[in-house]
C-alpha positions in Angstrom: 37.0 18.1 -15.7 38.6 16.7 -12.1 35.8 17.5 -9.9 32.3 17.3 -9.9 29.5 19.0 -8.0 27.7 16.5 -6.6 24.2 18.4 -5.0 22.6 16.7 -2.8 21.7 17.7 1.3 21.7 13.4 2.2 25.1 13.0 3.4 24.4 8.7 3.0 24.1 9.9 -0.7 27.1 11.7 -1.0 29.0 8.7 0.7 27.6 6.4 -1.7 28.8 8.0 -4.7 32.0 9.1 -2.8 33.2 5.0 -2.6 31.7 4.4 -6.0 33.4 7.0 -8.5 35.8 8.7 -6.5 38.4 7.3 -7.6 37.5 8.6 -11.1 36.9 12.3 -10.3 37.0 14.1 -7.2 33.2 14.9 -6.0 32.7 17.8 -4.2 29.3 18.5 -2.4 27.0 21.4 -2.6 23.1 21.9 -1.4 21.0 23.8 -4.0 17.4 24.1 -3.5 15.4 22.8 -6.7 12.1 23.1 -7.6 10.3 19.5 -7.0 8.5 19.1 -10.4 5.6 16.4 -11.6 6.8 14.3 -14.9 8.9 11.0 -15.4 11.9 10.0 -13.8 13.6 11.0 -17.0 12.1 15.0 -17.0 12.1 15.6 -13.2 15.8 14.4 -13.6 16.9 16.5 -16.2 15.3 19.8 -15.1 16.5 19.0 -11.6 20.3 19.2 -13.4 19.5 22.3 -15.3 18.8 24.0 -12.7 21.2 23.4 -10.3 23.9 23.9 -13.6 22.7 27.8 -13.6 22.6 27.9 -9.5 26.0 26.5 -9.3 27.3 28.2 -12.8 29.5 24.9 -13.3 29.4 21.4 -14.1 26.9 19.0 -11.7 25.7 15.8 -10.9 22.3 15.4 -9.5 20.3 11.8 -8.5 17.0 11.1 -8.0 15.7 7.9 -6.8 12.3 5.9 -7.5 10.7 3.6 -6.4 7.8 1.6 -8.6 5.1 -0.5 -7.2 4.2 -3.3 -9.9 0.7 -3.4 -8.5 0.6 -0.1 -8.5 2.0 0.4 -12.0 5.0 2.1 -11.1 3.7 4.5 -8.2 4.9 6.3 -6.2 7.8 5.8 -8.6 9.5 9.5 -8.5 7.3 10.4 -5.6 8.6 8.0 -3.1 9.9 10.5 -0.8 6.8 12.3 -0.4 5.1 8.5 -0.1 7.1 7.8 2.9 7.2 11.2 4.3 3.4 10.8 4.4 2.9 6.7 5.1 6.4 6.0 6.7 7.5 2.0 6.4 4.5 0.2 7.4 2.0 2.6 5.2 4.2 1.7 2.3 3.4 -1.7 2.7 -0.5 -1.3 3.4 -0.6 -0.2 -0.2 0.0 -3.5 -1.7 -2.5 -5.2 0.8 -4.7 -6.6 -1.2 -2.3 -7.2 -4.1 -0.9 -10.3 -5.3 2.3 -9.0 -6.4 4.2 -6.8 -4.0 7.0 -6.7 -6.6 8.8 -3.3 -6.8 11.8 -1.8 -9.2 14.4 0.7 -8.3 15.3 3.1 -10.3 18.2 5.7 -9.6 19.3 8.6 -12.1 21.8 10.7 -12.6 21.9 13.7 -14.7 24.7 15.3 -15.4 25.4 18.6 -17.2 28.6 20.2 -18.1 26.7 23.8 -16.8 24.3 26.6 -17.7 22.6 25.9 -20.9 24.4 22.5 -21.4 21.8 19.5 -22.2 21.9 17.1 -19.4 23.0 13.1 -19.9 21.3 10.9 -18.1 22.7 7.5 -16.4 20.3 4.9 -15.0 20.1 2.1 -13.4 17.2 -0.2 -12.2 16.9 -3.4 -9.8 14.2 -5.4 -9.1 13.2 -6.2 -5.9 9.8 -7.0 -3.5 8.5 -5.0 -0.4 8.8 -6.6 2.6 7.8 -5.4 5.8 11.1 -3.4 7.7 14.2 -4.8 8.5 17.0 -3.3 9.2 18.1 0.1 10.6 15.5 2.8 9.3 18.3 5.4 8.8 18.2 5.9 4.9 14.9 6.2 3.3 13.2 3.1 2.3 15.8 0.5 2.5 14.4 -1.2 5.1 11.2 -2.3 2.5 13.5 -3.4 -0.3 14.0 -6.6 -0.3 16.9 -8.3 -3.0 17.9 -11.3 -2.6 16.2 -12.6 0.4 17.9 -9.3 2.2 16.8 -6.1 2.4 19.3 -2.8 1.2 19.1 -1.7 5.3 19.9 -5.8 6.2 23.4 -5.4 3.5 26.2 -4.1 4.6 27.5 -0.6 2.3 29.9 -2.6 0.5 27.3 -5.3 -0.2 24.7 -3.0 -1.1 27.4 -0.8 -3.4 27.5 -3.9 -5.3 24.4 -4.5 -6.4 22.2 -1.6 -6.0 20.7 0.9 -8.5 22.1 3.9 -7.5 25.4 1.5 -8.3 24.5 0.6 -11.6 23.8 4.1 -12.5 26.9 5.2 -11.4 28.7 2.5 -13.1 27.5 3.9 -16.6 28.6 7.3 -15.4 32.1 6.4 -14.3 32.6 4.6 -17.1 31.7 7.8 -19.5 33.7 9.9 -17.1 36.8 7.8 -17.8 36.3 8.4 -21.3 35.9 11.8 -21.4 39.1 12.3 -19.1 41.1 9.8 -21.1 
C-alpha cells in the first residue's frame, strides 16, 4: 500500500494530514458523501470508513473531529459541526455561561480500512484544552475557541499547531502503524 484515499471535502484537512504523514504514504483526496450517523466518536468513525471503503472500492482514511464540553459532559462532542453551524463562535461559548469549568477535550479519529468488508482501525488522539472567546482567523472550524497553552489553535501558526494538536497525535499512531506495515 503507497497511497491512501484520504476523503474528506475540507481542503485545511487534507493539508494537515498531507505535512504530517506524507512522507510515509502518498494521500490522495477524494469526496464521498456519508451518511451523518448518532453514536460515539468510536461508531460514527468506523461506519463513516466502511462506507466510504465500498464507495471508493479501495483502501481509505477518514477523520472525524470532536469536541467535548466538561460541563457539558462531553457534548457536543461528535456533534460539533452541527453545534457551530447552528451557534457559530460566540454561541459556543454562551453554553458554558453559567459553568465553572469551561474546560474542553479534543478528540480527532481516524479510521482506516484496507476496503469493502475490511474492519476498520481506529487511531485517536485527544488534547485538552479550555474555550475561550475567539481569537484568531475564523477560517477553520472552531479553532478560534480552543485555547492550549495560553493560545488558541487559530492564534498557532500550522507548524505549531501540527505539533501539538489532536488531529497530530492521531496521525502519529497511524503513521507509525503505516511504517510498519510497509516495512
Amino acid at each position: 500500500m503507497k497511497t491512501i484515499n484520504f476523503i474528506t471535502g475540507n481542503k485545511n484537512k487534507l493539508a494537515e494530514v498531507r505535512a504530517i504523514i506524507g512522507n510515509v504514504v502518498d494521500v490522495q483526496n477524494q469526496t464521498v458523501d456519508v451518511p451523518e450517523i448518532q453514536g460515539s466518536i468510536e461508531e460514527i468513525a468506523k461506519e463513516k470508513c466502511r462506507h466510504a471503503a465500498n464507495a471508493v472500492g479501495g483502501p481509505v482514511l477518514t477523520e472525524d473531529t470532536a469536541l467535548g464540553f466538561h460541563a457539558l459532559k462531553g457534548l457536543p462532542g461528535p456533534y460539533i459541526k452541527s453545534f457551530l453551524e447552528a451557534l457559530g463562535h460566540e454561541g459556543l461559548n454562551k453554553m458554558l455561561d453559567g459553568f465553572e469549568s469551561r474546560g474542553a477535550e479534543a478528540v480527532c479519529t481516524f479510521a482506516f480500512a484496507s476496503g469493502p468488508g475490511s474492519e476498520p482501525i481506529l487511531f485517536q488522539g485527544r488534547t485538552e484544552g479550555v474555550i475561550v472567546s475567539p481569537r484568531g482567523p475564523a477560517n477553520f472550524g472552531w479553532d478560534p475557541i480552543f485555547e492550549y497553552e495560553g493560545q488558541t489553535y487559530a492564534e498557532m501558526t500550522k507548524e505549531e499547531k501540527n505539533k501539538i494538536s489532536h488531529r497530530y497525535k492521531a496521525l502519529v499512531k497511524l503513521q507509525q502503524w503505516l511504517a510498519d506495515e510497509l516495512s
